[in-house]
N, C-alpha and C positions, 0 to 999 in steps of 0.2 A: 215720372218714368214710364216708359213705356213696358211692354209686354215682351217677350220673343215673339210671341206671334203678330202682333200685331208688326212688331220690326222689320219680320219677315213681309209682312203684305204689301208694307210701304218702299219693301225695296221691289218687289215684285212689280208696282203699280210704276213707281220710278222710271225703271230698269228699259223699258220701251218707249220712254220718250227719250232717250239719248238721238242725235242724227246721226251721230259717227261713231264709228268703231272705236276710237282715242279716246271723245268725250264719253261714251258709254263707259270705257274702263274707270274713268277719274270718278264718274260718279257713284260707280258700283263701289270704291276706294270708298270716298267720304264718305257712305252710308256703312259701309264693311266697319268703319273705324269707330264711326259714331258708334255702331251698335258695339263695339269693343271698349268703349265709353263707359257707356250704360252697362253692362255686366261689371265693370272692373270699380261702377260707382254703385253698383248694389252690393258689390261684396264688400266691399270695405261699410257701406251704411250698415250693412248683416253684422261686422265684425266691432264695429262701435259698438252697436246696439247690446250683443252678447256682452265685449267687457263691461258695458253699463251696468248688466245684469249680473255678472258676476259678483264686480264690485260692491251692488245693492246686495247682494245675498251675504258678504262677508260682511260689510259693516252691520244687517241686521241678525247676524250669528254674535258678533263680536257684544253688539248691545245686550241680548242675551233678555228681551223684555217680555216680561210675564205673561201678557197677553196679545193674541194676533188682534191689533186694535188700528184702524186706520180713520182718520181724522173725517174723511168721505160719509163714514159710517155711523157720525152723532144723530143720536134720536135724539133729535130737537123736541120730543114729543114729551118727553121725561121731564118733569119737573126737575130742573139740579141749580135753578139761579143762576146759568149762566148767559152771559151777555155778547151776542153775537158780534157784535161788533171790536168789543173784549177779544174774543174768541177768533174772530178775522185777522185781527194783530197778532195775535201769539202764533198762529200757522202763518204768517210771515217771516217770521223768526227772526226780526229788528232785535228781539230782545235776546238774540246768543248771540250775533254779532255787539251788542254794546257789552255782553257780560255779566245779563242782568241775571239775577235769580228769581223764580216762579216759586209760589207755595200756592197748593191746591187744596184749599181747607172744607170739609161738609162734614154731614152726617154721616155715618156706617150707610154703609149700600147704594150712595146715589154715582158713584162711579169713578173716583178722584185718581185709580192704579188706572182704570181705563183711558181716561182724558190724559192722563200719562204718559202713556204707553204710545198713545194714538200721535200726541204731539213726538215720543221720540220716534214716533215710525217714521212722521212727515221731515223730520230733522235726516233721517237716516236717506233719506230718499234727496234732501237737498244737500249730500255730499258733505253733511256732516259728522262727527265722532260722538256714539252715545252710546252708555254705557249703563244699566239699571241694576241695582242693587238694593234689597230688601235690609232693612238696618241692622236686623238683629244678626243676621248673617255677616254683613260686612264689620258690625265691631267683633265679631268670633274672627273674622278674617284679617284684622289690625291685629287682634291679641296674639293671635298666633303667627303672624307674622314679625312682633315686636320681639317674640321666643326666639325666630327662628333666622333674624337677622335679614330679613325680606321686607321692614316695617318702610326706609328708604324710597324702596326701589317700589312698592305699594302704591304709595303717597305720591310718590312721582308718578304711576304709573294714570293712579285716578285725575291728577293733575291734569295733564293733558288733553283728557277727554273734553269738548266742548258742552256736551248737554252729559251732568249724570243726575240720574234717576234716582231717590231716595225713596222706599215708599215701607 
């Protein structure tokens, strides 16, 4: 895409090689039009781009994940036994398209909410539904829902989600 300004120069530079007064209008036309083109295709890229963003901002509200973790961001430098190549597949995400379930097992403190987290960010960002939920919370949120006749509509509700989070 060009510039305004530079749109402007190229009709400028155009504009006096017309021979005639006829041909000069037509081509002051096609460049008028183009450049009416070009505005009317950057507003609409601007207006993609925004609902894109919005979109991404509600589905990572809606996931609701613990920490701001993004997949970009592994220190590889950390000892945590993970296997990059492992780890190249799972940011692919072959394995929520088949249905698969992930368990992330280690030691206290080497990162298992973050690698998490990071994988639901990169889900969230490929236009997926994800959803994290800390256990002890979500069974206080079944029980009271069991009480309060919301247990249904709960269970349906975690159903749907494509990646949920259990940590």
């Amino acid at each position: 895409m060009r510039s305004s300004a530079s749109s402007r120069d190229t009709v400028g530079r155009l504009q006096p090689e017309a021979t005639s007064r006829k041909s000069g209008r037509r081509l002051t036309h096609r460049i008028a039009r183009r450049a009416t083109e070009e505005r009317i295709g950057l507003l609409v890229d601007r207006e993609a781009a925004e609902r894109d963003t919005k979109r991404l901002t509600a589905r990572l509200k809606f996931a609701a994940l613990r920490q701001n973790a993004c997949i970009e961001d592994v220190d590889w430098r950390t000892p945590r036994g993970i296997d990059r190549a492992v780890f190249a597949r799972l940011i692919a995400g072959e394995w929520i398209e088949r249905a698969e379930n992930l368990l992330i097992t280690g030691a206290a403190g080497l990162g298992k909410s973050w690698i998490a987290c990071a994988l639901g960010h990169k889900a969230c960002r490929d236009n997926r539904s994800v959803l994290y939920h800390r256990v002890p919370r979500l069974f206080e949120a079944l029980a009271l829902a069991r009480g309060d006749g919301r247990y249904g509509r709960l269970l349906k509700a975690l159903g749907r989600v494509q990646v949920l989070i259990l940590d």
